[in-house]
DOROLUM-315183 format. One record per residue (C-alpha): residue number from 0; residue in one letter; chain; x, z, y. Coordinates in pm, 1 decimal. Layout:
! DOROLUM-315183
 resi resn chain        x        z        y
  NUM    A     A        X        Z        Y
...
This chain:
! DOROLUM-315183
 resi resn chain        x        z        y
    0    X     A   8664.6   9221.6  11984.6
    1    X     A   8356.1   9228.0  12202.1
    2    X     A   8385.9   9163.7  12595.0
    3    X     A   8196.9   9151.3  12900.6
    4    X     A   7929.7   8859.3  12913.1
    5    X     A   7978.1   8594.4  13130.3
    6    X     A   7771.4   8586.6  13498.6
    7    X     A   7700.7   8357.7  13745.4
    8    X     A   7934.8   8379.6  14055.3
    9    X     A   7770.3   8643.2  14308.0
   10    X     A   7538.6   8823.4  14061.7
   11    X     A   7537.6   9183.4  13913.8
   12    X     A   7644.1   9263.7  13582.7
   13    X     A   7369.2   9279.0  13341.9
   14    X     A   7340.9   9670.9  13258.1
   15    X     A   7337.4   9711.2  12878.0
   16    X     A   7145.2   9988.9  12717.0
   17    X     A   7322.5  10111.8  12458.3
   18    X     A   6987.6  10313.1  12294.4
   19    X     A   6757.8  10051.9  12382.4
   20    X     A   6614.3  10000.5  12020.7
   21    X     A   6618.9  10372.4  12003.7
   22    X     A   6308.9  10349.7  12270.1
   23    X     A   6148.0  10184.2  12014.5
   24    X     A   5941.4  10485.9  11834.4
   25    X     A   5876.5  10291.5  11494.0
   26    X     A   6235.5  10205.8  11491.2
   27    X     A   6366.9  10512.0  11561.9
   28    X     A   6176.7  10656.6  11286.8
   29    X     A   6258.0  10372.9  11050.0
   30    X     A   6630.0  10395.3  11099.1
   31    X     A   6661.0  10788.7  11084.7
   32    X     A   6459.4  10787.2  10776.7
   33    X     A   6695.0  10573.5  10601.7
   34    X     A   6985.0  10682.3  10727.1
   35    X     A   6847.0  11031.2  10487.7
   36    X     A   6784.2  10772.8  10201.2
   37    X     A   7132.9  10619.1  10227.6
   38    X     A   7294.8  10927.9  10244.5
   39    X     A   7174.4  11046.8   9882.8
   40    X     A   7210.8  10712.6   9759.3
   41    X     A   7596.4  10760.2   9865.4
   42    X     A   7545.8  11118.8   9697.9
   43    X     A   7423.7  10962.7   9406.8
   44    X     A   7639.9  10671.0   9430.4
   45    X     A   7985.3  10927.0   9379.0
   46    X     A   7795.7  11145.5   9149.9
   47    X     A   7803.3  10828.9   8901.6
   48    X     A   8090.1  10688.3   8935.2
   49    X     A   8246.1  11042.0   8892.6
   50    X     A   8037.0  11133.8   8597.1
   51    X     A   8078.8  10807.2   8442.9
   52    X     A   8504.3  10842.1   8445.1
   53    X     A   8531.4  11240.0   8383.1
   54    X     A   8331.4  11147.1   8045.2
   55    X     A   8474.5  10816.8   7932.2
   56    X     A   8846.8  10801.2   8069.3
   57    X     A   8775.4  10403.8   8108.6
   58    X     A   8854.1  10206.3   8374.0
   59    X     A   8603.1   9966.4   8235.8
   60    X     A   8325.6  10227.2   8182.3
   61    X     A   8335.5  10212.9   8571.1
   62    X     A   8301.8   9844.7   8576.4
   63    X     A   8031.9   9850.5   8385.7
   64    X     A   7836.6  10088.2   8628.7
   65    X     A   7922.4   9792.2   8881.4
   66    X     A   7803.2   9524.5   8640.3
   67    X     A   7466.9   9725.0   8574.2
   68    X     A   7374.2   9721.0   8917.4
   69    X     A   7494.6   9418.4   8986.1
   70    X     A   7248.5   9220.2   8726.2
   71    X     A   6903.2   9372.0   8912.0
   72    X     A   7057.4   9151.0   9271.0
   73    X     A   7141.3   8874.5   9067.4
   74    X     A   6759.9   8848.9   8913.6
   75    X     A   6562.9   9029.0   9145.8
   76    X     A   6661.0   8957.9   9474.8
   77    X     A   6604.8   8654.5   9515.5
   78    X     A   6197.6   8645.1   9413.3
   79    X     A   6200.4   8986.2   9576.9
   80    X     A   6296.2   8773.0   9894.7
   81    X     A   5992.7   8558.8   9815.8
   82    X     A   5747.7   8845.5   9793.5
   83    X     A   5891.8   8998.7  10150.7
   84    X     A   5758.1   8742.1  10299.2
   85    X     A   5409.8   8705.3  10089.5
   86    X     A   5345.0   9057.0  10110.1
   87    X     A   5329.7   9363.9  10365.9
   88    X     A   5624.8   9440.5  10351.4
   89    X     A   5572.7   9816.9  10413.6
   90    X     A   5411.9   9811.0  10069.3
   91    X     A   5640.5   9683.3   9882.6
   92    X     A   5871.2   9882.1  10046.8
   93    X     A   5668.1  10207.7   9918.2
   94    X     A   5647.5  10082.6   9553.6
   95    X     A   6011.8  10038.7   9551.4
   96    X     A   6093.0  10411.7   9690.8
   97    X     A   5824.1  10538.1   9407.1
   98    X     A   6013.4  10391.8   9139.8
   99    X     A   6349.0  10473.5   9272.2
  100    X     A   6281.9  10869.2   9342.0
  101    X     A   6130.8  10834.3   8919.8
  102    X     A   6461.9  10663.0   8836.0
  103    X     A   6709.0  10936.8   9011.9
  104    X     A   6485.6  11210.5   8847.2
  105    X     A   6581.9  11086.2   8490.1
  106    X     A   6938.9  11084.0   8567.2
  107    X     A   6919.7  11421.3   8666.0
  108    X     A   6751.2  11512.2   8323.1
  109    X     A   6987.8  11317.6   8118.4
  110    X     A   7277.5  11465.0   8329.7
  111    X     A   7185.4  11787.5   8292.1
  112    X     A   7149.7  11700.8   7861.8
  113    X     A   7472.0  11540.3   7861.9
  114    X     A   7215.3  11221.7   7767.4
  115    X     A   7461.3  10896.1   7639.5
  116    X     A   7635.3  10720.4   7879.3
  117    X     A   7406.8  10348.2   7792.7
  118    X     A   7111.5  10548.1   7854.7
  119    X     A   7260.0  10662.1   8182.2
  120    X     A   7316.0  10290.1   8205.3
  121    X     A   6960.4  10207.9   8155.4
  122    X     A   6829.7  10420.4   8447.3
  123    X     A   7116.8  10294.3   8672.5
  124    X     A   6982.7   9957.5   8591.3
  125    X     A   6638.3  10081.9   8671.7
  126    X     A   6696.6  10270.1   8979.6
  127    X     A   6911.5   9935.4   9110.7
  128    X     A   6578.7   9736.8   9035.7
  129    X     A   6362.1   9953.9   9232.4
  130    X     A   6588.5   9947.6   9500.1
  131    X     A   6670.5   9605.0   9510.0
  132    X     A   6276.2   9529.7   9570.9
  133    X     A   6307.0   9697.6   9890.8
  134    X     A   6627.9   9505.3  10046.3
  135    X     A   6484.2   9170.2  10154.6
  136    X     A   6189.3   9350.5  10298.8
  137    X     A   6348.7   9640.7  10482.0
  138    X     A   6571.2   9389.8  10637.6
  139    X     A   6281.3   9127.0  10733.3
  140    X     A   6120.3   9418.2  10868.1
  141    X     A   6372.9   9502.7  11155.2
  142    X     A   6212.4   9221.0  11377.9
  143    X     A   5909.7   9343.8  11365.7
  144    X     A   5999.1   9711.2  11471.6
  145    X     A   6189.4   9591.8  11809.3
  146    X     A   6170.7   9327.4  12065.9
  147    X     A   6368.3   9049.2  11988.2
  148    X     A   6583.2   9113.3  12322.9
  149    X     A   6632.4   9448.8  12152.3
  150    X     A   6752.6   9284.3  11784.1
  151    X     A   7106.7   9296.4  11810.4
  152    X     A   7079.6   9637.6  11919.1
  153    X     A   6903.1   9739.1  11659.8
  154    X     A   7103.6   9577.6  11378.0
  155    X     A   7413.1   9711.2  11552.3
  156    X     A   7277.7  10102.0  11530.0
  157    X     A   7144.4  10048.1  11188.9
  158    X     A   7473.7   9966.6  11074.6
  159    X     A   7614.2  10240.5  11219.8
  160    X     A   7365.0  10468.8  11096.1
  161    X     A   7440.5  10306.5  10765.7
  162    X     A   7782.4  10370.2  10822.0
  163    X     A   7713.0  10743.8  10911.7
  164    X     A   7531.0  10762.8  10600.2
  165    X     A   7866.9  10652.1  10327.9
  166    X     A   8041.8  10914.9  10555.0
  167    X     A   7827.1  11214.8  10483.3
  168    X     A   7665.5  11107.9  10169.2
  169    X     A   8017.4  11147.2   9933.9
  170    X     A   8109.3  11461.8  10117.5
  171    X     A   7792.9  11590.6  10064.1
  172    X     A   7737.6  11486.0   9717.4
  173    X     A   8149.7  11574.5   9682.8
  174    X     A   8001.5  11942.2   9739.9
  175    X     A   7696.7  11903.7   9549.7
  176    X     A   7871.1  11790.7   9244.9
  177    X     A   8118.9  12053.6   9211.3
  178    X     A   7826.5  12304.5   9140.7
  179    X     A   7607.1  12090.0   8981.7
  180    X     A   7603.8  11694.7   8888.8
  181    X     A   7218.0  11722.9   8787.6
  182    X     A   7152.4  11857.9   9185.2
  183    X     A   7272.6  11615.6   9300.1
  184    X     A   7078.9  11311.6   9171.6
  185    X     A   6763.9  11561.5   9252.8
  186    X     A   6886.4  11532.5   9591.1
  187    X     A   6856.4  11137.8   9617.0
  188    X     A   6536.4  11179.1   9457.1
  189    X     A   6453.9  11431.6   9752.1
  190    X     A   6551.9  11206.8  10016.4
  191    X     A   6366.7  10857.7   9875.7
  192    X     A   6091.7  11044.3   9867.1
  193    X     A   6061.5  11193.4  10208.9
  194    X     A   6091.5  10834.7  10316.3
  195    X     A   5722.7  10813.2  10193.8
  196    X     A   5605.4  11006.8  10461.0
  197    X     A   5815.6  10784.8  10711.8
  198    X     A   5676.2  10448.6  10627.4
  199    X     A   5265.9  10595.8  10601.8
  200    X     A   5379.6  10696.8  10991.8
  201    X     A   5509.1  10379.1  11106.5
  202    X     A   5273.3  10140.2  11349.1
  203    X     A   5414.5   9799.8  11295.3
  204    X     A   5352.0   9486.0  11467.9
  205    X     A   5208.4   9203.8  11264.7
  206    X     A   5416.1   8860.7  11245.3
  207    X     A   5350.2   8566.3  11074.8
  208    X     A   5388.2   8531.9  10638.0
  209    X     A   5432.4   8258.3  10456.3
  210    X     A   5158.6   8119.5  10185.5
  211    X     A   5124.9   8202.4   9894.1
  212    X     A   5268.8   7929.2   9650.3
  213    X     A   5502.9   7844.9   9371.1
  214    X     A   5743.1   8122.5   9414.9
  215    X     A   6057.1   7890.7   9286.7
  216    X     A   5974.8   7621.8   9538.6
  217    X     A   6000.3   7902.3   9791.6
  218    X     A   6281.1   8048.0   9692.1
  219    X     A   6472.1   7718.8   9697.5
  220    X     A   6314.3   7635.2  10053.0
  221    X     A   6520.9   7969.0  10179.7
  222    X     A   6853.1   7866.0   9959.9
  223    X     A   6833.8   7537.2  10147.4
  224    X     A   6752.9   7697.7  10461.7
  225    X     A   7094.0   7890.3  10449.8
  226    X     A   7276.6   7530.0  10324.4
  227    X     A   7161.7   7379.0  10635.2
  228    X     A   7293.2   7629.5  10878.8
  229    X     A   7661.3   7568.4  10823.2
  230    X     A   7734.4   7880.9  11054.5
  231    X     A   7471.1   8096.1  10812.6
  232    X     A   7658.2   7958.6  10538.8
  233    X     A   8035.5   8022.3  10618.8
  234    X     A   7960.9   8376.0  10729.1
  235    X     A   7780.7   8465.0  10449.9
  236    X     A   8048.1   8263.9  10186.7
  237    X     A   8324.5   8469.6  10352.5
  238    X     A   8164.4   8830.2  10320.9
  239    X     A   8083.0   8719.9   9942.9
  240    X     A   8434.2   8622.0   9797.9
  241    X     A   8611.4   8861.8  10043.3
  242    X     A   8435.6   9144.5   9903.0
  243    X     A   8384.9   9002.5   9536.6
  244    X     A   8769.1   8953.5   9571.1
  245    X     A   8874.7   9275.1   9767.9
  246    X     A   8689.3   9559.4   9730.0
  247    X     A   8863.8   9868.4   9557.6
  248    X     A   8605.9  10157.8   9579.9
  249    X     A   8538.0  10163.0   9223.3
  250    X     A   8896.7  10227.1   9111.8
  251    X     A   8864.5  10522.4   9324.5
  252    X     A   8834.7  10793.2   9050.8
  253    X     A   9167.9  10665.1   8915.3
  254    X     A   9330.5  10620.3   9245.1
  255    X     A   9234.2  11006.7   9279.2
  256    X     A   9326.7  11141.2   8994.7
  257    X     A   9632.9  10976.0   8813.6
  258    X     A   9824.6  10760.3   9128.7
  259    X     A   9785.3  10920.7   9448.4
  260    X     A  10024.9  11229.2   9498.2
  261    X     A   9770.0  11502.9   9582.0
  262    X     A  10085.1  11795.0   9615.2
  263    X     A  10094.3  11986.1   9902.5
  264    X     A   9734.5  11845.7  10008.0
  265    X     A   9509.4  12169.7   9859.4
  266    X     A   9268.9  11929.5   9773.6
  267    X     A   9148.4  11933.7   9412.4
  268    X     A   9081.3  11582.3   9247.1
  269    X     A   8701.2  11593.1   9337.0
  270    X     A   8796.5  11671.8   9672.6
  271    X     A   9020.6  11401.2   9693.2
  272    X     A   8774.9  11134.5   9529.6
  273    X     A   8486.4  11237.0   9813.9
  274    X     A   8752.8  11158.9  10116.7
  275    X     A   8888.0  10894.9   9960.6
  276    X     A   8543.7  10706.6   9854.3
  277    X     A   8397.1  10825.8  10235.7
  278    X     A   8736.7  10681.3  10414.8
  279    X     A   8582.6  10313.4  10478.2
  280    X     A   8255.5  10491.1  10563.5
  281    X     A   8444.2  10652.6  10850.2
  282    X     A   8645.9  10356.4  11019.6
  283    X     A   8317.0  10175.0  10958.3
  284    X     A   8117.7  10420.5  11117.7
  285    X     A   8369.8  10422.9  11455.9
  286    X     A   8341.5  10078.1  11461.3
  287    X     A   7975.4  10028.2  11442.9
  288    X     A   7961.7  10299.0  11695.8
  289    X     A   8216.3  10107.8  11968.2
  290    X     A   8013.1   9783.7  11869.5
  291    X     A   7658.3   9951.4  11956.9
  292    X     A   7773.7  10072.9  12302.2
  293    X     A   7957.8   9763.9  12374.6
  294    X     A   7845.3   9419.6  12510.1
  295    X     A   7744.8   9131.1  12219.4
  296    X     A   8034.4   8958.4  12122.7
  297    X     A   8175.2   8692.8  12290.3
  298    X     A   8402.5   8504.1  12023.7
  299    X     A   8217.5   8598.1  11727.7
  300    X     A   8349.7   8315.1  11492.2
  301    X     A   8730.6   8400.0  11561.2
  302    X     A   8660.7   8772.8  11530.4
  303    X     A   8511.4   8769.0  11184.6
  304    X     A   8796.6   8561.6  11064.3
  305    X     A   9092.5   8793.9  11137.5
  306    X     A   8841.7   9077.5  11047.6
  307    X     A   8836.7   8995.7  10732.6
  308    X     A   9251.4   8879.8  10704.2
  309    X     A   9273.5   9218.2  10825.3
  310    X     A   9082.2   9411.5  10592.8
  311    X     A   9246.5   9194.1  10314.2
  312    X     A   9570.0   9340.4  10450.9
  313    X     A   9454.4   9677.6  10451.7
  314    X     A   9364.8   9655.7  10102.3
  315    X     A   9694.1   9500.2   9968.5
  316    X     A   9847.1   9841.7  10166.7
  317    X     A   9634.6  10079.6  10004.0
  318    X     A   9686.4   9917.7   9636.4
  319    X     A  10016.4  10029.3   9674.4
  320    X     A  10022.8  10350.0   9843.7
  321    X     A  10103.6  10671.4   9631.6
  322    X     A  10055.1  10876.5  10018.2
  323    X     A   9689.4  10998.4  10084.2
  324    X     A   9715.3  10991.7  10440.7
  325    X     A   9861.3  10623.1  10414.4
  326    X     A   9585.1  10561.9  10136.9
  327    X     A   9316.0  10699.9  10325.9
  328    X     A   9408.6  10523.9  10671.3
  329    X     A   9430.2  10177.7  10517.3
  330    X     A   9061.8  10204.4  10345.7
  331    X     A   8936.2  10385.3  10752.9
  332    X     A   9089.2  10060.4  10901.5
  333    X     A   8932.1   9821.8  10610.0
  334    X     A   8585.2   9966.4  10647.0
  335    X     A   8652.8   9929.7  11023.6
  336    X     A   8704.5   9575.3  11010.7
  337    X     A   8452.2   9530.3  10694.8
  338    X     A   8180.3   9640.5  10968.1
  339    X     A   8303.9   9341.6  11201.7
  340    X     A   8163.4   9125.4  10972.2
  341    X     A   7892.3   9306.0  10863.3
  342    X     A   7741.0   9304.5  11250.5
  343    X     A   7794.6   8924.5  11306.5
  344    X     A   7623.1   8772.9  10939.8
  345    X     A   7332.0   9025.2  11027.8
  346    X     A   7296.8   8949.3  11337.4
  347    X     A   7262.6   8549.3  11289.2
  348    X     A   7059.1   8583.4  10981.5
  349    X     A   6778.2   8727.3  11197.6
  350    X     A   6826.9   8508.5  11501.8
  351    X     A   6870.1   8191.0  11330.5
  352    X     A   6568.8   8234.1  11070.0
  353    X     A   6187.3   8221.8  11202.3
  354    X     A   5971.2   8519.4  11054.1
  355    X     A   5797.8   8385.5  10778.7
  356    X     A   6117.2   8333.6  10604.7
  357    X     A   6284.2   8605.5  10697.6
  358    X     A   6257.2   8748.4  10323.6
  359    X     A   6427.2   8477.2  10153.6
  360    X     A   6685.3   8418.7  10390.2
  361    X     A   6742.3   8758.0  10398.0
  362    X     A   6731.9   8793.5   9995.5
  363    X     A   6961.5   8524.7   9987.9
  364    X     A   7196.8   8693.4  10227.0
  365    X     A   7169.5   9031.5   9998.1
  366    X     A   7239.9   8890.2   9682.1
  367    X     A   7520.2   8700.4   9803.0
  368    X     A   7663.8   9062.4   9946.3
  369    X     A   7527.4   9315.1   9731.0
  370    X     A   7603.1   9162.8   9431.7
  371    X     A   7966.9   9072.7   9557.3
  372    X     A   8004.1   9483.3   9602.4
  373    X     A   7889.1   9506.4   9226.6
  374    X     A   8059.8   9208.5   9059.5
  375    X     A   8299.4   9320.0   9274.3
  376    X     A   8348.5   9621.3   9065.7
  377    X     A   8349.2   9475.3   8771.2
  378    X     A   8615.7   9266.5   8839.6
  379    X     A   8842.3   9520.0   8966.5
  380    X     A   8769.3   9709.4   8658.6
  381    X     A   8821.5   9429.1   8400.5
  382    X     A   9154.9   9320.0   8619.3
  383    X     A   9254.0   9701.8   8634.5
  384    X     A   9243.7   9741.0   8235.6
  385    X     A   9406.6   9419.5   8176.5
  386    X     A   9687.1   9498.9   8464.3
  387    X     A   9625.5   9812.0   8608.6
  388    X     A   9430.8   9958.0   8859.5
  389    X     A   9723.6   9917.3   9143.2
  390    X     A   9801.9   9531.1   8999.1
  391    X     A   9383.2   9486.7   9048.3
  392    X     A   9356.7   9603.2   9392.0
  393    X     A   9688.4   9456.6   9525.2
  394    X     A   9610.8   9100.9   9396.1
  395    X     A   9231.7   9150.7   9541.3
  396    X     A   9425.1   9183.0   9884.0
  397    X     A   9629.3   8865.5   9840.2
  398    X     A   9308.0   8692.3   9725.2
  399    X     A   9128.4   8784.5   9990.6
  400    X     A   9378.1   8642.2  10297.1
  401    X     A   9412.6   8297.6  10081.5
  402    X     A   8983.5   8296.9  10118.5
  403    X     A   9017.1   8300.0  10453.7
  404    X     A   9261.7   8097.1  10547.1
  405    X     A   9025.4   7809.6  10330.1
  406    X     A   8739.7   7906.7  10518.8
  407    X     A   8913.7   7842.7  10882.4
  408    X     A   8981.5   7537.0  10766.7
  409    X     A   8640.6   7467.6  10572.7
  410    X     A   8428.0   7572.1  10877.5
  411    X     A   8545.4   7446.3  11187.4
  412    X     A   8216.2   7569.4  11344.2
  413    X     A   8306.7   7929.4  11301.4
  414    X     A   8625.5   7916.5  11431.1
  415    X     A   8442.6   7796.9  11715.0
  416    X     A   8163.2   8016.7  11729.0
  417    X     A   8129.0   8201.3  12040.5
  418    X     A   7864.0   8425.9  12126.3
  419    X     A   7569.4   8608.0  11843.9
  420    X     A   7317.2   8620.9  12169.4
  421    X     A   7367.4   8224.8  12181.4
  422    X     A   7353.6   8119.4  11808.2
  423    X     A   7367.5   7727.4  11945.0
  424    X     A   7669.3   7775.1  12201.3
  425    X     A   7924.5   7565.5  12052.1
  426    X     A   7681.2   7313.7  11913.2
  427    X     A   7608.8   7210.6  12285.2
  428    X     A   8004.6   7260.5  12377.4
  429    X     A   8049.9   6987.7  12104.4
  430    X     A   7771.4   6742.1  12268.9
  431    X     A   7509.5   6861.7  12027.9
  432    X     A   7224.8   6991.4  12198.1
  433    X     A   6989.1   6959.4  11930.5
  434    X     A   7200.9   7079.5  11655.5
  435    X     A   7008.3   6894.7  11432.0
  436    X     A   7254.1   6901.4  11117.9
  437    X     A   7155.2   7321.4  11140.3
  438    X     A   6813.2   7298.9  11256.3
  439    X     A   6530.5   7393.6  11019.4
């Protein structure tokens, strides 16, 4: 866990700031406005998933809403990454939130008409699409709202805004939902499109974009980019197959209503489902929160390692809980350690990658993540009907502490790694000054 920097013998401790990209006006607004947008995606998110069960009884109805948006990060992502960095990315940005707000509209009409369930399907596909436009920008963006001395700071509050945001947003849509499932997707409409207003406020500063060209050729210059930086690559590897592999929030519904013992809680199922689905929210949200007020990380190779064992742990533990207070600690501690993670592949991503690629590095870091959380899904719904939703999520766990015992032994660089403000530490501890084998 994060320490004290090193000094030089007889000088002061650095003082760190812990709201230092807070005095950053255009970030401040940037991350409180989507910290509103997250939260009634989350809404939105539960409202689905909920929707989707209640009316189909199918554990692989709910894999299927995984699958569906899944498939817009698998094909969009990656040229969205492209057009980040060929475009201002505030405006792409925009067009994205447009079509999104449209999107969570139609679900609330089709809701509200008891519309099909592959038509709800269609505009989940849609909305993901929209959305999906807007990742690789909004993250290539975060440089250019902050001083780089003021990065990690910022990517550590976003992702504990972020966190904030899966905390409130299933309570809230929890509440929502049990008077109306229509409001609520009107509320995640509401909330993408006060974001409008946001980005027209923002003053930006202008950084460098890359020509316009063959978008392919582009795209592959950013995969290769990642294959280069061994360090960019194990990170990002390791967040992919541990969450492709471990991930358990879309059994939730089931877990909620026909395994967990809910006597003697006064909860009713819904209730239950909006804890349980905000539980990794919360330990992720205490985390981020310790990380942003505490020094950078001094051994951030090791850390991310046992992070992840340990939320591969946690998971095994909750697959076979029947307790909710046992259930609902083991997915606080897994979205605790998830976050671990989550701060050190952000962080290097931007450090490591020069501006004008920021997009596709950063679409390549996306789809490898987002569409883990997806595919993720599906898997643990096609395992869950073949085995059972407590077989799925129990051999997800085991899965996941096999991946990372391969990757300590794949890359020997991140066991080394030291610390995120000093991407080329143990490249020079190992002789290498130049790192040329990871340079661009």
């Amino acid at each position: 866990m994060p320490t004290s920097q090193d000094s030089s013998p007889g000088d002061p401790p650095p003082r760190h700031d812990a709201y230092a990209a807070f005095r950053e006006p255009a970030f401040r607004r940037f991350a409180l406005g989507m910290l509103v947008v997250q939260i009634g995606g989350a809404a939105q998110g539960i409202a689905i998933a909920w929707e989707v069960y209640v009316r189909t009884g199918s554990a692989m109805a709910l894999g299927i809403v995984g699958l569906v948006q899944a498939l817009p990060m698998l094909i969009l992502t990656l040229p969205a990454g492209y057009l980040a960095d060929c475009m201002d990315r505030r405006r792409l940005i925009t067009l994205g939130m447009i079509g999104t707000t449209l999107t969570s509209i139609g679900l609330a009409v089709f809701s509200h008409q008891q519309g099909s369930i592959v038509a709800m399907y269609a505009l989940l596909l849609l909305d993901a699409s929209c959305m999906r436009l807007t990742v690789p920008a909004r993250m290539a963006l975060m440089p250019q709202l902050v001083p780089i001395h003021r990065l990690e700071n910022a990517l550590k509050w976003r992702s504990s805004l972020g966190q904030i945001s899966s905390v409130v947003g299933p309570v809230v849509g929890g509440f929502i939902m049990a008077w109306s499932l229509p409001a609520t997707y009107l509320f995640s409409a509401a909330t993408t499109a006060s974001f409008l207003l946001v980005l027209a406020s923002l003053s930006i500063r202008e950084g460098t974009r890359a020509p316009r060209g063959r978008m392919i050729g582009q795209v592959v210059e950013g995969l290769a980019f990642v294959w280069r930086r061994k360090i960019l690559l194990g990170t990002i590897s390791l967040d992919l197959f541990a969450v492709l592999l471990g991930g358990a929030v879309y059994l939730l519904p089931i877990f909620a209503s026909d395994i967990i013992d809910l006597s003697g809680t006064g909860l009713t199922e819904e209730q239950a489902l909006g804890w349980l689905w905000a539980a990794p929210a919360v330990g992720a949200m205490v985390m981020a929160l310790y990380l942003a007020h505490a020094p950078p990380i001094r051994r951030a190779g090791p850390t991310m390692l046992w992070s992840v064992a340990g939320f591969g742990a946690a998971t095994l533990i909750f697959g076979l809980s029947t307790n909710l207070w046992l259930s609902l600690a083991m997915l606080a501690i897994s979205g605790a350690l998830d976050n671990v993670s989550v701060v050190v592949r952000h962080t290097l991503v931007q450090l490591l990658t020069p501006n004008e690629m920021r997009g596709r590095v950063s679409a390549v870091n996306s789809i490898f993540i987002g569409s883990s959380n997806e595919i993720g899904g599906f898997r643990a719904g096609a395992v869950a009907s073949w085995i059972g939703p407590v077989g799925s999520v129990v051999v997800g766990g085991l899965a996941t502490l096999g991946v990372v015992a391969s990757w300590a032994a794949m890359f020997p660089n991140l066991r080394r790694f030291g610390r995120l403000t000093d991407p080329h530490h143990e490249e020079r501890a190992a002789g290498r000054p130049g790192a040329d084998d990871d340079e661009p």
